[in-house]
C-alpha positions in Angstrom: 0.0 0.0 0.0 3.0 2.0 0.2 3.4 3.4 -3.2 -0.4 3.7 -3.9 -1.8 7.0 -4.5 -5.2 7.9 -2.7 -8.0 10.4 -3.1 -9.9 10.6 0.2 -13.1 13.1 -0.8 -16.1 14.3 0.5 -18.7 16.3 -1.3 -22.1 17.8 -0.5 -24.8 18.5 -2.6 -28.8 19.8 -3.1 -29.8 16.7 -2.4 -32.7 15.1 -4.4 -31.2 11.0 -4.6 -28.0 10.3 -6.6 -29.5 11.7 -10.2 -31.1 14.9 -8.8 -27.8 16.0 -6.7 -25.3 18.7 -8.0 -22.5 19.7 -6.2 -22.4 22.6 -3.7 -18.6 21.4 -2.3 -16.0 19.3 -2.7 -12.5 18.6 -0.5 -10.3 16.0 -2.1 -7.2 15.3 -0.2 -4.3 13.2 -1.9 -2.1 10.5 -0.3 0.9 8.3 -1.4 0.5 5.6 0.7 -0.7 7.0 4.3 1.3 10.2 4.0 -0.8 13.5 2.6 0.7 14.7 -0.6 -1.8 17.7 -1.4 -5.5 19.3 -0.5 -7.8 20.5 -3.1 -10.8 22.4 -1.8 -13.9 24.6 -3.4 -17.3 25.7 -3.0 -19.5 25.2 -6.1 -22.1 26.6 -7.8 -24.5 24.1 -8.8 -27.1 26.3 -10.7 -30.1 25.5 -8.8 -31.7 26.4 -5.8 -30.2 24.6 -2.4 -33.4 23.7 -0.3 -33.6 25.0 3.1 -33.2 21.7 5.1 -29.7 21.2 3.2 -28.7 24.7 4.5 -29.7 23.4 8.0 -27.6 20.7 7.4 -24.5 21.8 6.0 -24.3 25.6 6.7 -24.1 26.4 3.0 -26.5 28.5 1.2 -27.4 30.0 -1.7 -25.9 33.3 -1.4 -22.3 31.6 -0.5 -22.1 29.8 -4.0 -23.4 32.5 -6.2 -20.1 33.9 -6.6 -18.4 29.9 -6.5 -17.1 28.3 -9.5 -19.4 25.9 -11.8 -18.3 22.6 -12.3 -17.4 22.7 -15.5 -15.3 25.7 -14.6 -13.4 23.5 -12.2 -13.5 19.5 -13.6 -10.6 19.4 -15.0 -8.3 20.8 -12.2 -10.4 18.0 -10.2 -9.8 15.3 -13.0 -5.9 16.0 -12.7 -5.9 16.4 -9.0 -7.3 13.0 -8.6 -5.6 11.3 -11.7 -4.1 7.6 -11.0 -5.4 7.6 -7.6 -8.0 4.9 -5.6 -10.9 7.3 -4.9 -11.6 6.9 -1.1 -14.5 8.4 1.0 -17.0 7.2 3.7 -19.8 5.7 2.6 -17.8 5.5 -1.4 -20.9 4.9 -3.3 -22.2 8.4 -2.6 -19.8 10.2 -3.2 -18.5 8.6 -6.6 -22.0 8.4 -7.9 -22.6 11.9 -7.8 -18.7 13.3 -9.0 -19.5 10.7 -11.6 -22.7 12.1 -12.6 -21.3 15.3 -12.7 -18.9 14.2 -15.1 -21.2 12.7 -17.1 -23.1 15.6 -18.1 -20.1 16.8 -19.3 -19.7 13.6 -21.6 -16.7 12.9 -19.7 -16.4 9.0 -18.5 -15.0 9.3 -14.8 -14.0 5.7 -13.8 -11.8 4.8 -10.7 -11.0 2.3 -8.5 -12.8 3.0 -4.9 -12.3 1.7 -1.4 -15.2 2.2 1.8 -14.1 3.1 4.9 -17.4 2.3 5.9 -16.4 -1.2 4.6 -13.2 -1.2 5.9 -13.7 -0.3 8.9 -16.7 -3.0 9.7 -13.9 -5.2 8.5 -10.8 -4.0 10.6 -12.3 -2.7 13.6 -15.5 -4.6 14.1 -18.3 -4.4 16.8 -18.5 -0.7 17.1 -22.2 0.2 17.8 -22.7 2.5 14.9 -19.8 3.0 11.9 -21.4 6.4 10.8 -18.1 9.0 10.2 -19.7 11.0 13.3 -20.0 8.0 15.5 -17.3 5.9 14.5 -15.1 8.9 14.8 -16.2 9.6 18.6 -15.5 5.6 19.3 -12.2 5.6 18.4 -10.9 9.3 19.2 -11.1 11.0 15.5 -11.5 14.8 16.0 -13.9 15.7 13.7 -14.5 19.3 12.8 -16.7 21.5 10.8 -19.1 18.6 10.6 -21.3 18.4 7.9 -18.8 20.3 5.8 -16.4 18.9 2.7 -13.3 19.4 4.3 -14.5 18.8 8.3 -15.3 15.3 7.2 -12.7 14.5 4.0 -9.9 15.7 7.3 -11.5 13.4 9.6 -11.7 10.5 6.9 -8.0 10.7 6.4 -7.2 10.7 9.7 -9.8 7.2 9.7 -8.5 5.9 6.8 -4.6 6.3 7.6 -5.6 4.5 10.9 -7.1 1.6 8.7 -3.5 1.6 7.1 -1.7 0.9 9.9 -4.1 -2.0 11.1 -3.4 -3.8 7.8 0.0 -3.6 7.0 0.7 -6.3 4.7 -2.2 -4.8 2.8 -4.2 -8.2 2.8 -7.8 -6.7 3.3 -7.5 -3.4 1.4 -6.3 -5.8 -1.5 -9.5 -8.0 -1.3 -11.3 -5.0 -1.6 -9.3 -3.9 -4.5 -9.6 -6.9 -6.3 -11.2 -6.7 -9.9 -13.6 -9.5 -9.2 -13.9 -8.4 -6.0 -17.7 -7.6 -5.0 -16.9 -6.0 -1.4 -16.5 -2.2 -3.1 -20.0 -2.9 -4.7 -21.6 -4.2 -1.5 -23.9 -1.7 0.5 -21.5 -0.5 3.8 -23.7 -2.9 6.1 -23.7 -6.1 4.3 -21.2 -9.0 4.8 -20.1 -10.4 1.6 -20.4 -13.7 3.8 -24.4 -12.9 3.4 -24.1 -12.6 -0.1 -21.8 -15.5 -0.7 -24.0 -17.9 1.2 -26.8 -16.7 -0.9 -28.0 -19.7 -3.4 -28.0 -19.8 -7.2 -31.8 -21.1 -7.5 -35.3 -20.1 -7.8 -36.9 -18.2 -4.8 -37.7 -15.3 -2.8 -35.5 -12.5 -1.4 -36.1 -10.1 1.2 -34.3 -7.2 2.4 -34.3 -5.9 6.1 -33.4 -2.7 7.8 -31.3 -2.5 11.3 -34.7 -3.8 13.2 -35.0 -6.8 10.7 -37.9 -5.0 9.3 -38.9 -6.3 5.5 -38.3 -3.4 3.1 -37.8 -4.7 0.2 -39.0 -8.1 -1.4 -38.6 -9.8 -4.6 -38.2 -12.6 -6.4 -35.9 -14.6 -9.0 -34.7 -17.0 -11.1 -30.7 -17.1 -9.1 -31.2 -15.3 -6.3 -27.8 -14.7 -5.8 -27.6 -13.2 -9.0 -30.5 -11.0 -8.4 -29.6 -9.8 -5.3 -26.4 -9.0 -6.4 -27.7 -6.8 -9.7 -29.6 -4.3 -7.1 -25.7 -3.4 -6.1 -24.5 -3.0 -9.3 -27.6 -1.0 -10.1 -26.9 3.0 -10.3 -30.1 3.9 -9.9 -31.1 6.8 -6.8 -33.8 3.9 -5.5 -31.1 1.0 -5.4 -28.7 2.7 -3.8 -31.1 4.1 -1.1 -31.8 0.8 -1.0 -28.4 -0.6 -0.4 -27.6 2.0 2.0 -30.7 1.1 4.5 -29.9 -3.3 4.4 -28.5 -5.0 6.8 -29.7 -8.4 6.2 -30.5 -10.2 3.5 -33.0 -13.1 4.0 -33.9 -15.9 1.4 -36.6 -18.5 0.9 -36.1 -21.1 -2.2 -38.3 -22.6 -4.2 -37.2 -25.0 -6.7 -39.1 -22.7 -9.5 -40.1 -19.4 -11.0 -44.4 -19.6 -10.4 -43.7 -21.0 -6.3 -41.5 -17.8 -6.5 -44.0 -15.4 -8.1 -47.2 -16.6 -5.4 -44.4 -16.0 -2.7 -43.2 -12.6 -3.8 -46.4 -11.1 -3.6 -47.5 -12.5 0.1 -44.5 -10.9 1.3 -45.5 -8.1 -0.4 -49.3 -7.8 0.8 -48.1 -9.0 4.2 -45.0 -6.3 4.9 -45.9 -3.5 2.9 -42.2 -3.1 2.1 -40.7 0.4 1.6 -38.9 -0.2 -1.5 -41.7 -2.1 -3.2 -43.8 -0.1 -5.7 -45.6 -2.9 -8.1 -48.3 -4.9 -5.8 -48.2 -2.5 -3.1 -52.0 -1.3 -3.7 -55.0 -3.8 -4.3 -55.6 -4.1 -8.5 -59.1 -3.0 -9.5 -60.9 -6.0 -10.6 -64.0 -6.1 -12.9 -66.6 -8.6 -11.4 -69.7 -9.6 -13.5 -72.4 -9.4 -10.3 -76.2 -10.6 -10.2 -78.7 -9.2 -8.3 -83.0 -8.8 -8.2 -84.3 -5.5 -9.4 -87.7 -4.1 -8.6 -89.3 -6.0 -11.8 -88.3 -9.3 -9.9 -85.8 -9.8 -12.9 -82.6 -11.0 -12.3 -80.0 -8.6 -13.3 -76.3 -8.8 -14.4 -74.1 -6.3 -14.3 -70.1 -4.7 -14.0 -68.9 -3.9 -10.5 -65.8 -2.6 -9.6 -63.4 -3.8 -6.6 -60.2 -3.8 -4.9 -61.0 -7.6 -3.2 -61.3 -10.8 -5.5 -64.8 -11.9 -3.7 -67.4 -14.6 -4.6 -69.1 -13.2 -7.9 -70.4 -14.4 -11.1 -66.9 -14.2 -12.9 -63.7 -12.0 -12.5 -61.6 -10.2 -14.7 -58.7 -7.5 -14.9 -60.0 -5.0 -17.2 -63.5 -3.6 -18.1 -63.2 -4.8 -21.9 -62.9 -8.2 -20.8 -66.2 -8.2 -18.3 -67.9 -6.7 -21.3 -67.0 -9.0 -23.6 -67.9 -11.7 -21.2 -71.3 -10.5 -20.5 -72.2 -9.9 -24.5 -71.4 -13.5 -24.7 -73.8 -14.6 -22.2 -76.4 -12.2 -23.5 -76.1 -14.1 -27.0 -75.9 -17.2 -26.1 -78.4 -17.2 -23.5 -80.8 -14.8 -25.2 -80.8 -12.7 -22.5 -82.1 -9.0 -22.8 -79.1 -5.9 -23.1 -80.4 -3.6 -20.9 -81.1 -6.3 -18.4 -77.5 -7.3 -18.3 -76.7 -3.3 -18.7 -75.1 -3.3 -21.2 -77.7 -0.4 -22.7 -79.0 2.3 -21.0 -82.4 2.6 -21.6 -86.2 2.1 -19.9 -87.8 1.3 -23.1 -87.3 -1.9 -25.2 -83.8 -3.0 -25.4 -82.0 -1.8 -28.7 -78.3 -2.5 -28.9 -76.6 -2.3 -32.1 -74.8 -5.7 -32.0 -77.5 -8.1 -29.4 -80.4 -8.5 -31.6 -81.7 -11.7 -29.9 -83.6 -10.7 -26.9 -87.0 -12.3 -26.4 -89.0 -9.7 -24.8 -88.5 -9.7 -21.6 -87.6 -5.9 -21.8 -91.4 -5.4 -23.1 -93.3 -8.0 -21.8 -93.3 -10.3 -24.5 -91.7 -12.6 -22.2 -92.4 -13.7 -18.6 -90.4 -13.2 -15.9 -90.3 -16.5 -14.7 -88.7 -17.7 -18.2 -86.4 -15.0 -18.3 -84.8 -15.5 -14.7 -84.5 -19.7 -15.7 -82.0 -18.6 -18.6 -80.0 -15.8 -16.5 -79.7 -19.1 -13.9 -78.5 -21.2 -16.6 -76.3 -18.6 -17.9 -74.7 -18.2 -13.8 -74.5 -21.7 -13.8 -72.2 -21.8 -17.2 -69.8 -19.6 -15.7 -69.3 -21.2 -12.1 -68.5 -24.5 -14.7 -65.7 -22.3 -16.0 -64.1 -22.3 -12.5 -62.4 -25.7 -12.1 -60.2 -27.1 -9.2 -57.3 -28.2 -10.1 -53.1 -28.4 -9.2 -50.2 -27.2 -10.8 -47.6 -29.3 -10.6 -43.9 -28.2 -10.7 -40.2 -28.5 -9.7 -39.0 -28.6 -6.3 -36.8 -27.7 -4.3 -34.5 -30.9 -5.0 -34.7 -34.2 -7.3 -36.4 -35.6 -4.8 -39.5 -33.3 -4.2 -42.2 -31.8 -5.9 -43.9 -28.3 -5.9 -47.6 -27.9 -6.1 -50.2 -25.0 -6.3 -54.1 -25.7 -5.9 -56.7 -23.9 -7.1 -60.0 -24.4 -6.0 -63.3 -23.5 -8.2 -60.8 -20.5 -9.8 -59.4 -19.7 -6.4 -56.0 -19.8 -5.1 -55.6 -21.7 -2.4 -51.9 -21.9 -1.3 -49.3 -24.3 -2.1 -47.1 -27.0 -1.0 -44.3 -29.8 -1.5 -44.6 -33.6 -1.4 -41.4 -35.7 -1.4 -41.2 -38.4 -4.2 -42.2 -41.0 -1.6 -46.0 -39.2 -1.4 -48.7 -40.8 -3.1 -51.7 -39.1 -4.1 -54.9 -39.9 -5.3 -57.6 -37.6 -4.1 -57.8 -33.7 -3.5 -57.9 -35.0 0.4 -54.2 -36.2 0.2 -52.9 -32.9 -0.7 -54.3 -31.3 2.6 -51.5 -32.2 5.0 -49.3 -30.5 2.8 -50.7 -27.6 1.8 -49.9 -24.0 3.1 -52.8 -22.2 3.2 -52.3 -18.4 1.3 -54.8 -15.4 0.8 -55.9 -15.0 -2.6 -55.9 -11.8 -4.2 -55.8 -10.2 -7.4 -52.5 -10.2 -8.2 -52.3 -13.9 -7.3 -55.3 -14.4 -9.8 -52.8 -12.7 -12.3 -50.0 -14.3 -11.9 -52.1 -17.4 -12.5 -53.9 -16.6 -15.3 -50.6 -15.6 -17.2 -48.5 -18.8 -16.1 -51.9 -20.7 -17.6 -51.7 -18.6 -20.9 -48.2 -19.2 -21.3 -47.6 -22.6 -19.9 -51.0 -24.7 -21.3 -52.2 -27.1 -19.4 -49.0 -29.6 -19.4 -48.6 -29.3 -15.6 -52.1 -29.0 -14.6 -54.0 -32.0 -13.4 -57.3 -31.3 -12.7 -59.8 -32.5 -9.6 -63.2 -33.3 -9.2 -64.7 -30.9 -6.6 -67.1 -33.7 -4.8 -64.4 -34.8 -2.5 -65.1 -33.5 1.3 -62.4 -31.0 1.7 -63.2 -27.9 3.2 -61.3 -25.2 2.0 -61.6 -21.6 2.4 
């Protein structure tokens, strides 16, 4: 480590997550090996307004970088300064995300190796209650200045990271961490890479968790390993505000992708995780409903819901409930405006349903018309079957399965090659009961669309098993 040149920086910014930030001040200070070669230090203008709550923060306002240089005014003294040298700061991912942003914009491709001290400290000293600069500094004896500041902290870093120097002196950890296939400089400051390496390559469920091993993130995948790993390696402002609030990463496999799907979203419904956007709110479902007007008629109709419930049928968009109910009105001869499908107190009159037979004028009795809207109910309930999926599972040896009963999910399960079946009844022992929702009904529906029916093995619904 002795001949190695180092740039231990610190910048502040507007704020606004890694893309929105510009620069408001940077301190860079240059080392060969631990000894300090140089300081570079400027305030900077970043052409747009700095929001009070920064100025609380770090003392600097907008009146103090009016007058500051921009950064293209300054990037290439800042290129040189830090030319052949490891960049180095607390918390590295911050920092060389947003100097490298700023960069960009100029069309200039900033690349350098980086080292934590986050990272390395967790690594050299370990067990400290909290390994923020502030804390860590006060734990072991750091004076740390002008907090808040670019050149308070970058002088307190050095100090921290000459200190991490001299605890590793044949230069065996900061060389792991240097290594080109090295995934420790990509890893967020509170993960082991022992988490990540004892990750496993398969189908399953992830879940990130906070400090309080509070769910915050869920998701699934094909390797997890390899997924997990990709939010890291991600740039984005969410993954990296992501990264920087894990501290554990928690797994469940499941020998395939659909097991993993059904999974992913009852972690999602059941934490509510921060990071999670997609399944987070109920999908509006389109539910053909029957009810008894004034007329005594039974009437169908499109009703709108967050909650898959018993109805007449269920779908995921209004075109497809319409299209659905037209069919039933032609096949069944059932009257438009009784299935409203028209709006209209007279005789029906829709321009495509031309086979109603009077019920709408009189020409036909109730009585007759309600025995065809039953017959017509009664079609779809046959269009809900009970049935299993079957799959991979988690080894040779096992078996997945999904049940659906009469169109609704039901949970899943795993029987070991020794199991035999030969009723819906034998499944019950092994089955995990899960809530059904709409975005299990999707998930479903799409694995059926894509998949066929070569896994499916379907069951017939006399056998006494109460499910719910």
């Amino acid at each position: 480590m002795k001949d190695k040149l180092f740039a231990v920086i610190d910048v502040e910014t507007t704020g606004g997550g890694i893309n929105g930030n510009s620069l408001t001040e940077v301190c860079i200070v240059r080392l060969k090996g631990g000894e300090i070669l140089d300081k570079y230090t400027t305030l900077i203008n970043p052409e747009k307004h700095i929001p009070t709550q920064i100025t609380a923060l770090t003392g600097i306002d907008n009146e103090m970088v009016e007058n500051a240089p921009k950064f293209h005014e300054v990037a290439k003294e800042i290129e040189d300064f830090m030319r052949d040298a490891i960049f180095v700061a607390h918390n590295v991912n911050f920092d060389y995300n947003v100097l490298r942003n700023e960069f960009k914009q100029l069309g200039f491709d900033f690349n350098r190796k980086k080292l934590c001290t986050v990272r390395l400290s967790r690594k050299l000293i370990p067990g400290l209650f909290s390994y923020s600069l502030g804390r860590l500094c006060d734990s072991i004896n750091i004076p740390l200045v002008n907090r808040h500041r670019a050149e308070g902290d970058t002088d307190a870093t050095v100090i921290l990271f000459q200190r991490l120097l001299s605890l590793d002196p044949e230069g065996r950890v900061f060389n792991s961490f240097l290594h080109a296939h090295s995934k420790q400089a990509t890893l967020p400051p509170h993960l082991s890479a022992k988490q990540i390496h004892e990750l496993p390559e398969t189908p399953g469920i992830y879940l990130f968790k906070d400090k309080q091993h509070k769910v915050i993130y869920a998701g699934k995948a094909i390797n997890i390993k390899k997924r997990v790993l990709s939010h890291f390696y991600d740039k984005m402002s969410k993954e990296y505000h992501l990264g920087q609030e894990t501290y554990h990463v928690d797994h469940e496999t499941t020998g395939n992708e659909l097991m993993a799907l059904l999974l992913e979203a009852e972690y999602i419904r059941k934490h509510y995780p921060k990071f999670n956007r997609a399944q987070k709110r109920p999908g509006i479902t389109y539910q053909i409903v029957s009810y008894i007007n004034k007329r005594g008629i039974i009437q169908l109709g499109i009703g709108k819901t967050k909650r898959i419930q018993d109805s007449v049928g269920t779908f995921y968009n209004r075109a497809l409930a319409t299209e659905k109910l037209e069919l039933l009105c032609d096949i069944f001869r059932l009257c438009p405006r009784y299935c409203t499908l028209q709006r209209s107190t007279k005789k029906c009159s829709h321009y495509k349903l031309k086979n109603c037979e009077g019920v709408c004028d009189g020409s036909e009795s109730v009585a007759e018309y309600n025995l065809k809207v039953t017959e017509a109910i009664q079609s779809l309930g046959e269009e809900k079957p009970t049935y299993v999926i079957r799959e991979k599972g988690r080894h040779f040896e096992e078996e997945a399965f999904i049940l659906v009963k009469e169109g609704r999910y039901q949970g899943y399960g795993y029987l070991g090659a020794e199991v035999q079946i030969a009723s819906i009844e034998d499944y019950e022992p092994f089955l995990k009961f899960q809530e059904s929702t709409f975005h299990t009904h999707k998930i479903l529906n799409s694995y059926l669309r894509k998949h066929g029916e070569k896994n499916i093995r379907y069951l017939i619904n006399e056998a006494n098993f109460e499910l719910s």
